[in-house]
C-alpha positions in Angstrom: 165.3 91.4 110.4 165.6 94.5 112.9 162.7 97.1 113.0 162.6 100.2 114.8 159.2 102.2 114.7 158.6 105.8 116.4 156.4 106.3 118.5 154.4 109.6 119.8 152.0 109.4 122.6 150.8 111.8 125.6 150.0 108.4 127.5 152.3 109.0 131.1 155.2 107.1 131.6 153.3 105.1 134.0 150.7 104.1 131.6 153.1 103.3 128.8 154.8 100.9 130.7 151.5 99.3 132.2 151.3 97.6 128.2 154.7 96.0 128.2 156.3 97.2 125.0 160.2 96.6 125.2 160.9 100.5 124.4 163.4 102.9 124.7 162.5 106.2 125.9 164.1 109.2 123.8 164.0 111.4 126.4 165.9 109.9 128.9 168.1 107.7 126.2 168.8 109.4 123.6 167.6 109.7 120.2 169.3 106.4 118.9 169.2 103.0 120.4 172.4 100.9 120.5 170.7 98.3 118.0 170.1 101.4 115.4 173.9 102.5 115.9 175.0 98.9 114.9 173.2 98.8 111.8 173.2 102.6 110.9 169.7 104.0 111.0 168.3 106.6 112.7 165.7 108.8 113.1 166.0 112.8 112.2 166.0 115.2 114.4 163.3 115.3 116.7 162.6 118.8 118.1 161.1 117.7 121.3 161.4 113.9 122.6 159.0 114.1 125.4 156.5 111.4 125.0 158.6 110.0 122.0 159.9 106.0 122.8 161.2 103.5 120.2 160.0 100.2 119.7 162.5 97.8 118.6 161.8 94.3 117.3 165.2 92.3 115.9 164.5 88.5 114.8 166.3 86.3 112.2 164.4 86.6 108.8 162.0 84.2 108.1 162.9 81.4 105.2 166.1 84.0 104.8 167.9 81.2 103.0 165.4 81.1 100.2 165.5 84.8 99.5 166.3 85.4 96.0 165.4 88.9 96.0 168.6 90.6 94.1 169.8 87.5 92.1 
């Protein structure tokens, strides 16, 4: 399971890292994550990345092995 969410704030980059998220800041990064280039997503264009940052979450599925979604 991989989940990427964007997120927008006009919190400083002091403050956003005072709450601990495991992000990746778009303006200094980049627009895509390695994790999203592995697995093909991405988000559109963004026409200015200041206070943008992606939060990425990756785990395996839960009870993946009784999934029967698509059979």
């Amino acid at each position: 399971m991989y989940v990427a969410i964007l997120v927008k704030t006009t919190l400083s980059e002091e403050e956003w890292k005072s709450y601990g998220f495991l992000s990746h800041d778009v303006l200094a990064e980049g627009e895509k994550t390695f994790s999203m280039s592995l697995v093909g997503v991405y988000f559109s264009h963004i026409d200015n990345p200041e206070g943008y940052y992606i939060l990425e979450y990756a785990k395996q599925a839960p009870c993946s092995d009784f999934d029967i979604r698509g059979h």
